[in-house]
C-alpha positions in Angstrom: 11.1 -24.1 11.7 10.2 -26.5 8.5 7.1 -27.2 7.3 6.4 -29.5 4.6 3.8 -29.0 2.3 2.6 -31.0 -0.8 2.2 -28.5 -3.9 -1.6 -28.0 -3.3 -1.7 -27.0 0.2 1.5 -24.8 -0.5 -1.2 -23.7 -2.9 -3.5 -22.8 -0.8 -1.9 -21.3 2.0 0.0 -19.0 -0.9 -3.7 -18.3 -1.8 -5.0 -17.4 1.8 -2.1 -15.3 2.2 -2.7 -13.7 -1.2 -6.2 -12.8 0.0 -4.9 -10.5 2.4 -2.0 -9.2 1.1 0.4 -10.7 3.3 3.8 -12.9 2.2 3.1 -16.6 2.8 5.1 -17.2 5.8 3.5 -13.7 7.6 0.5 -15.7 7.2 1.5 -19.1 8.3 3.2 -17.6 10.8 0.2 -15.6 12.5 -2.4 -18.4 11.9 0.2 -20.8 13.9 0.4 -18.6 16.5 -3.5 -17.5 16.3 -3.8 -21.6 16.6 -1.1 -22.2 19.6 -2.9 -19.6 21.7 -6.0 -20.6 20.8 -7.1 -17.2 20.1 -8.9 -16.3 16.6 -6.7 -14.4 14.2 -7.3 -10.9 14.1 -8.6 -10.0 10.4 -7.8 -6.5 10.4 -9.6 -5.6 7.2 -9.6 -1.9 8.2 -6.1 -1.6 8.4 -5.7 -3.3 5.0 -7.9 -0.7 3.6 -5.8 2.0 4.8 -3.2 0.2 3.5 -4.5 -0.2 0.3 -5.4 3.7 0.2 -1.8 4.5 0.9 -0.5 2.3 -1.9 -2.7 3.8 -4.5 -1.8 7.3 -2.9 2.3 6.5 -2.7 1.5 5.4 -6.4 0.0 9.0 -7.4 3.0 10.6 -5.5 5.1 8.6 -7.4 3.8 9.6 -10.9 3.5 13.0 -10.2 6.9 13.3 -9.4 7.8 11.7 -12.8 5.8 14.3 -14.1 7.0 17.3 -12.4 10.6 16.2 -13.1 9.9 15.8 -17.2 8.1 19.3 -16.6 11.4 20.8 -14.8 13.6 19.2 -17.2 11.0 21.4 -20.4 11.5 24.8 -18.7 15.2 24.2 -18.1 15.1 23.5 -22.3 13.3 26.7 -22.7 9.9 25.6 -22.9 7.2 26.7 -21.0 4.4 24.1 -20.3 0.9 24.6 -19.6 0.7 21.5 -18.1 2.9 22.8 -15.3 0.0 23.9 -13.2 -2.1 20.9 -13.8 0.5 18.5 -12.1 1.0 21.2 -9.2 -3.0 21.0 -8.8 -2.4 17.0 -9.1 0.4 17.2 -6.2 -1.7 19.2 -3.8 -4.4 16.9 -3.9 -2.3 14.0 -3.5 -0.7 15.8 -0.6 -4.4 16.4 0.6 -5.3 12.5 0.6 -2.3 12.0 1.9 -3.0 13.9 5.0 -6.8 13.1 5.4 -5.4 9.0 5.4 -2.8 9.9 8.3 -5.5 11.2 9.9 -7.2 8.7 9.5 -4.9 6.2 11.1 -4.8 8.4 14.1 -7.9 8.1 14.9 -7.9 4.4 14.5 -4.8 3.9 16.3 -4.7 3.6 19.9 
């Protein structure tokens, strides 16, 4: 399927979709069929916030292991660092958030 859009309404659907983190054709696609069915789109706000939670988390995870592998690569040189524990402190509690969110999702999934 085609649609044709002038610049400003591609605009503004761009813009809608941006608003809740979806791709623009996601978005045209599930306010088309929202519209067909003549049902009102499901917002699903809570489930973006759990999605945004686990992008900041993946994020943290991420880092950390850039950290832990510069650490790793420091005592393979020979040198011991103290910042060693810190990002093993850092990993735990990102493995924490990590768990409480899937939790989370459990409970909110039927």
């Amino acid at each position: 399927m085609y649609i044709l859009l002038s610049e400003d309404e591609h605009a503004a659907v761009s813009r809608a979709a941006e608003r809740e983190r979806l791709a623009t054709a996601a978005w045209a696609a599930l306010t088309l069929l929202a519209a067909a069915s003549g049902t009102p789109r499901a917002e699903n706000n809570e489930m973006r916030e759990v999605l945004q939670a686990v992008m900041q988390a993946r994020g943290q995870a991420q880092r950390i292991g850039v950290n832990l592998n510069q650490a790793v690569a420091a005592l393979n040189s020979g040198e011991v660092s103290s910042t060693i524990q810190w990002y093993a402190r850092a990993a735990a509690q990102t493995v924490r958030k990590l768990d409480d969110l899937a939790e989370e999702l459990r409970r909110r999934l039927p």
